[in-house]
VEXVO-939847 format. One line per field, with one value per residue (C-alpha): residue number from 0; residue in three letters; x, y, z. Coordinates in pm, 1 decimal. Layout:
<lomis>
seq <- [NUM,...]
type <- [ALA,...]
xx <- [X,...]
yy <- [Y,...]
zz <- [Z,...]
</lomis>
This chain:
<lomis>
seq <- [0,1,2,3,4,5,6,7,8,9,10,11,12,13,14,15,16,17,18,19,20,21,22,23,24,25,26,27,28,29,30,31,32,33,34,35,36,37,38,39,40,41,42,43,44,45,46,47,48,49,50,51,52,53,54,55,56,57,58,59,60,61,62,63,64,65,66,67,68,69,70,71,72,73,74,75,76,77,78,79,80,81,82,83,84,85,86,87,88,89,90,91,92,93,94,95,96,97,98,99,100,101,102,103,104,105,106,107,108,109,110,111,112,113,114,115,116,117,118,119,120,121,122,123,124,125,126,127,128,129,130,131,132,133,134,135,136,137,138,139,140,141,142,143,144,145,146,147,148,149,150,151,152,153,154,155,156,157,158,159,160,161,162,163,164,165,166,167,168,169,170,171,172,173,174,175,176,177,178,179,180,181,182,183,184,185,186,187,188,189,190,191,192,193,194,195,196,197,198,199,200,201,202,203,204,205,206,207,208,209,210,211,212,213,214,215,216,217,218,219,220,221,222,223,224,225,226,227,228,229,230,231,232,233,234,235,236,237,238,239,240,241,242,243,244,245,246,247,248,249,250,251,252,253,254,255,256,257,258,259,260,261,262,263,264,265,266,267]
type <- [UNK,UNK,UNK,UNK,UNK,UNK,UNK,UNK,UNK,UNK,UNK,UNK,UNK,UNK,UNK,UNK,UNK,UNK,UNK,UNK,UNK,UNK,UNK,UNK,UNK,UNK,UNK,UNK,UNK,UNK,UNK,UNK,UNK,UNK,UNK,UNK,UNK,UNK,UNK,UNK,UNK,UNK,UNK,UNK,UNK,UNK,UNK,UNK,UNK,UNK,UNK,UNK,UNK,UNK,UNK,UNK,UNK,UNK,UNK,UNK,UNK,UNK,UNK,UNK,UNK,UNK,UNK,UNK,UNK,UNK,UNK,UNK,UNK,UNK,UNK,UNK,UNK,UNK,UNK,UNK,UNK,UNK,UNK,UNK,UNK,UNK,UNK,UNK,UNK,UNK,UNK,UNK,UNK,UNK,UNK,UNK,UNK,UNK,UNK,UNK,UNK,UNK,UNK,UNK,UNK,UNK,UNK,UNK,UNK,UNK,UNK,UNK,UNK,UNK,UNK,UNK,UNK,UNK,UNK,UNK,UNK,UNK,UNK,UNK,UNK,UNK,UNK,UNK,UNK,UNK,UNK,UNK,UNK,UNK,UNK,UNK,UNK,UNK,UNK,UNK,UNK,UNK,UNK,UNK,UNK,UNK,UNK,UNK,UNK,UNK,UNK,UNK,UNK,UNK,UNK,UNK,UNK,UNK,UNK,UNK,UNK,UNK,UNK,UNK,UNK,UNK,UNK,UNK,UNK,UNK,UNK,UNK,UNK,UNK,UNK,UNK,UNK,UNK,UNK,UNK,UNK,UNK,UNK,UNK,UNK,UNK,UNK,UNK,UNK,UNK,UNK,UNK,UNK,UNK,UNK,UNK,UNK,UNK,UNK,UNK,UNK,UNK,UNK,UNK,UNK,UNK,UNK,UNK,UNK,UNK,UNK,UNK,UNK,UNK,UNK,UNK,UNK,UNK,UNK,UNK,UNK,UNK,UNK,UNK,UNK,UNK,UNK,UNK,UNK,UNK,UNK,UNK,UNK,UNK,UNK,UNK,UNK,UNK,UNK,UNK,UNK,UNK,UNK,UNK,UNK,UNK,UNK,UNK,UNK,UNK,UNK,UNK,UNK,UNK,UNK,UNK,UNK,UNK,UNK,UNK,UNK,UNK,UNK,UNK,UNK,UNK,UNK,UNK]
xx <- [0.0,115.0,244.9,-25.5,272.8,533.8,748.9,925.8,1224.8,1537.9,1852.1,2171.5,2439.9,2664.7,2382.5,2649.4,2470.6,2152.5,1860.5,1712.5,1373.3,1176.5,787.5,653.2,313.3,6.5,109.5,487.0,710.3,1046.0,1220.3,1105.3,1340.8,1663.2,1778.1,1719.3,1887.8,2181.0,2251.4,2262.2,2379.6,2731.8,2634.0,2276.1,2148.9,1859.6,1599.7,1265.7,930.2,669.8,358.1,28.6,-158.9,204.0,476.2,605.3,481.8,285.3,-9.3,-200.3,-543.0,-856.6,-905.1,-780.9,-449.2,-474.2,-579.4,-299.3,-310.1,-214.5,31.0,202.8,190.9,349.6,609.0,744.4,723.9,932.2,1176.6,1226.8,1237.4,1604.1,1690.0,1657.3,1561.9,1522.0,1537.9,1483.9,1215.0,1146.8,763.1,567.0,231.2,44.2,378.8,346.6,66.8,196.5,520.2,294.9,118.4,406.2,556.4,228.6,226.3,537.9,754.5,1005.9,1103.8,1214.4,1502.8,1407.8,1139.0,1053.5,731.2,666.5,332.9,103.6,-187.6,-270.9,-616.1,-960.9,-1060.8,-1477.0,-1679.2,-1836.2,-1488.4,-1426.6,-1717.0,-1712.1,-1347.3,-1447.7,-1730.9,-1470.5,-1176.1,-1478.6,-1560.8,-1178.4,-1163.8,-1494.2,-1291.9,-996.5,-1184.0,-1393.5,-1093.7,-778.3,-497.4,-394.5,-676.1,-676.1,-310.7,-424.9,-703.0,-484.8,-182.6,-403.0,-518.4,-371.2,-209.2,49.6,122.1,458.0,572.8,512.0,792.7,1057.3,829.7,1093.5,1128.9,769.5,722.2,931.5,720.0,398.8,545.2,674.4,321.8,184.3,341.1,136.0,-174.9,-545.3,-642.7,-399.5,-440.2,-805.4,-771.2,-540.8,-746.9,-1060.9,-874.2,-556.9,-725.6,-695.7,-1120.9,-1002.8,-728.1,-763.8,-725.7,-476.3,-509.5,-601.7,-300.5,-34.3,68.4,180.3,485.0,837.9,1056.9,1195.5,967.2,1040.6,763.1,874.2,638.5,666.9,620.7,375.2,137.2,-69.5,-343.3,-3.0,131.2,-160.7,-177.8,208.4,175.5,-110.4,115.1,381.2,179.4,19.1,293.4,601.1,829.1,764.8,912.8,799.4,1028.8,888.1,1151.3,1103.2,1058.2,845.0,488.7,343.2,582.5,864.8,1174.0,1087.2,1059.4,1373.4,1554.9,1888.3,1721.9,1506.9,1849.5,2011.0,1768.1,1689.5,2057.6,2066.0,1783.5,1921.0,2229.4,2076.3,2152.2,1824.1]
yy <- [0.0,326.4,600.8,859.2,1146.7,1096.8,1415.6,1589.1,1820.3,1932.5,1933.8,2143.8,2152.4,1899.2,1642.4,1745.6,2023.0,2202.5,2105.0,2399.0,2336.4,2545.2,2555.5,2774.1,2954.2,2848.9,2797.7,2775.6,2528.2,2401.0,2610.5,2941.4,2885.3,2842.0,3248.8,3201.6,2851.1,2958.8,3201.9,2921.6,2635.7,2706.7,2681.6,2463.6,2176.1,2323.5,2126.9,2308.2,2034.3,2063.3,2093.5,1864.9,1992.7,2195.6,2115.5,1706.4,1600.9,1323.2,1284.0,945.1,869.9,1094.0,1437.2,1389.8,1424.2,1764.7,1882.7,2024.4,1798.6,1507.1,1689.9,1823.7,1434.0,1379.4,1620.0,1489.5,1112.0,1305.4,1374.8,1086.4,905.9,1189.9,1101.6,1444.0,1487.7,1857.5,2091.0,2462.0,2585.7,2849.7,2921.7,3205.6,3220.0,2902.8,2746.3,2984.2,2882.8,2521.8,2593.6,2718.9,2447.3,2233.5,2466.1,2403.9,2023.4,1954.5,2177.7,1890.2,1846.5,2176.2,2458.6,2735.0,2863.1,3154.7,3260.7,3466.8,3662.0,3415.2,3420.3,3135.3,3109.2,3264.4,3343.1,3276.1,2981.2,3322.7,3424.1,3056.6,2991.0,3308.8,3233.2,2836.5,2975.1,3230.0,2955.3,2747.1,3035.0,3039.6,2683.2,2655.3,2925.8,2730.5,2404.7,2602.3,2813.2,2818.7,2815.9,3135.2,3335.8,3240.1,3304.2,3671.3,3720.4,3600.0,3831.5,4144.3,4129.3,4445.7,4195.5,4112.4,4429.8,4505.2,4226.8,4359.1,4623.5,4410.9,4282.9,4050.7,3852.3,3875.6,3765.5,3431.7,3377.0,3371.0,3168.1,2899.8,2924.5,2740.6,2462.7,2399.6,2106.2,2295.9,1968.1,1994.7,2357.9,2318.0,2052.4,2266.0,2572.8,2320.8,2144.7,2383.9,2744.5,2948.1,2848.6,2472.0,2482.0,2428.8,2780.9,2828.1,3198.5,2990.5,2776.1,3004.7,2961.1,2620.9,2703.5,2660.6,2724.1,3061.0,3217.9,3524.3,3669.7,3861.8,4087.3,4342.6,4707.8,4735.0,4451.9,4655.6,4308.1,4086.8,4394.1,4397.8,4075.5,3983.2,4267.2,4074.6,3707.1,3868.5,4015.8,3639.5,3454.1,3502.6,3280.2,3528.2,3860.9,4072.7,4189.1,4476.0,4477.1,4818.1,4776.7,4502.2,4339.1,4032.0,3798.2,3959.7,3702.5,3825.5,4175.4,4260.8,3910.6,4076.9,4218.7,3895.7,3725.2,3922.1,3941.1,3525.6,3464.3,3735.6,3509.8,3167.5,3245.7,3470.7,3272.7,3192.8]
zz <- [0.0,-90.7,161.4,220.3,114.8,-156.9,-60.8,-314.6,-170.5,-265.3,8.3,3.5,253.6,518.1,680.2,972.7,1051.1,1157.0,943.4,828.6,653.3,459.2,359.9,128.1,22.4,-172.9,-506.4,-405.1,-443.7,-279.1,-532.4,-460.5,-175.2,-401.4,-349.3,20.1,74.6,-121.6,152.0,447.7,267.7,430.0,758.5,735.6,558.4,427.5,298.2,75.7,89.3,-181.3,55.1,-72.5,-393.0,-498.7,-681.9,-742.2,-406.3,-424.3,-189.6,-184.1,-44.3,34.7,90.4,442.5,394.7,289.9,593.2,811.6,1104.2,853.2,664.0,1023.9,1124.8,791.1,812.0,1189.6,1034.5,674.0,938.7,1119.6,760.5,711.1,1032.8,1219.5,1548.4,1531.7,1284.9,1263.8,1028.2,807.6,646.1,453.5,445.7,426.1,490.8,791.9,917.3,922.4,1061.7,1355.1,1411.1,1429.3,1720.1,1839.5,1823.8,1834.5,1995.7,2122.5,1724.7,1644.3,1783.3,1639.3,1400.8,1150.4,1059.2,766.2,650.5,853.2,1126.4,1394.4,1190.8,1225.9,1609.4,1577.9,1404.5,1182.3,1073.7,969.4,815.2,576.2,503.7,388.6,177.6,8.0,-18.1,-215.0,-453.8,-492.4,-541.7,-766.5,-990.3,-1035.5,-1128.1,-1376.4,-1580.8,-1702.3,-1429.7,-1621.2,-1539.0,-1186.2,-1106.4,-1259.9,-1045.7,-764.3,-820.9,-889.8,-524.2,-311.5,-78.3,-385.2,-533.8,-359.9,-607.8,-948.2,-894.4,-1090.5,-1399.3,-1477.0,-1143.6,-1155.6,-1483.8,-1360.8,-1065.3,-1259.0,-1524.3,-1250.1,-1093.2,-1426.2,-1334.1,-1081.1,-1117.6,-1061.3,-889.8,-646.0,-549.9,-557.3,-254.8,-75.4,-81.0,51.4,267.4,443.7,409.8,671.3,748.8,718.7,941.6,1345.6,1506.1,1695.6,1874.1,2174.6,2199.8,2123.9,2515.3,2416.3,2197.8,2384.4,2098.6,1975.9,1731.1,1482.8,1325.3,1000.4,784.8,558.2,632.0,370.9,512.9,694.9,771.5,908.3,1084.9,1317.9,1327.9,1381.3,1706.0,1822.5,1775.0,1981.7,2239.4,2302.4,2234.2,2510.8,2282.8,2011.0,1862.3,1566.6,1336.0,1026.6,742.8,504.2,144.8,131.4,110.4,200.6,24.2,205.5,116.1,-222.0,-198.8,44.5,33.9,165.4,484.5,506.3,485.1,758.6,1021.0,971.8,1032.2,1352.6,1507.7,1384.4,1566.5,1874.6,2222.4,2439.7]
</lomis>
């Protein structure tokens, strides 16, 4: 019987060191880390996963195993498969949100972790109920067009606009975003949307493990949000880097850089 994930990743650096892993956004891939992990391949040995519904991962089985609990599960049992007892871990945005929820879960697997653009979830049944009914309009769209016209739609949203600034790198980000399979993304919108996923406002007490929340200056939504993270959180610190929006290793990569290595390396 087939394993319910086939994880496709890609690994650079001495297995000697500090596993570093990284988990991207919806409609990512492990390679929209390869700037990033060039930068900490010296002194990590980074590994990028291809989350479920994204890029060549493979996911077996039902529905289920979308869902974040399974793919957190997943992700401990990917580890133990690379025989790592800890690693430190870096996400943005929906990657965020999982990295959180593994410092939830499983704090006694990780050192130290770095949360990008992302929110514990939706505080009230309301919120999360609205937010499933829009991630199924979202979804509904993507089944219904070409992948084309939703990754325009998608990019055109205010959240992304810091990102068009260099048409070029832009222009490659769209273009790698093709690549992605409508089926998949469908499922992971349905299934690991911010109204899908557990909330975890509540639980934020639980986290033992150093926590840097990074967002861009121009995010106004994950500023206040980030402030209210830190405020809950005592593991936690907020850090606003200038020049950039919501995709923030994108938009000010050498600042992201530099303040991920500060708190990689900061004593606790």
């Amino acid at each position: 019987m087939n394993a319910p994930y086939q994880f496709n990743y890609t690994q650079h650096g001495d297995k000697e060191k500090t596993a570093l892993v990284f988990l991207h956004g919806f409609m990512g891939r492990a390679a929209d880390w390869a700037d990033i992990v060039t930068s900490f391949s010296d002194e990590y040995l980074c590994i990028a996963v291809d989350l479920p519904g994204h890029g060549k991962t493979v996911v077996n089985g039902g529905t289920e195993n979308y869902k974040m609990e399974n793919c957190a599960a997943r992700l401990i049992r990917f580890m133990d498969e690379l025989k790592l007892s800890k690693c430190d871990l870096v996400g943005y945005s929906m990657g965020g949100r999982l990295a959180l929820y593994l410092a939830v879960h499983f704090p006694e697997r990780l050192g130290k972790v770095v949360i990008e653009s992302a929110s514990p979830g939706l505080k009230t049944e309301q919120e999360r109920q609205v937010r499933i009914a829009h991630d199924e309009k979202l979804a509904h769209s993507l089944d219904a067009n070409p992948l084309e016209q939703f990754l325009t739609q998608w990019y055109d949203q205010p959240l992304f606009a810091s990102l068009k600034k260099d048409r070029e790198r832009f222009r490659k980000l769209y273009e790698s975003r093709l690549d992605n399979d409508k089926v998949g993304l469908s499922l992971s919108l349905r299934m690991m949307g911010s109204g899908a996923q557990p909330s975890l406002w509540g639980e934020l007490y639980k986290v033992k493990v150093p926590v840097l929340l990074i967002v861009g200056e121009k995010d106004d939504k994950f500023q206040k949000i980030g402030w209210e993270m830190a405020a809950k959180c005592k593991m936690a610190s907020l850090c606003v880097i200038s020049d950039a929006g919501h995709n923030v290793h994108f938009d000010n990569s050498e600042e992201y850089i530099r303040q991920v290595r500060l708190f990689l390396k900061e004593q606790r």
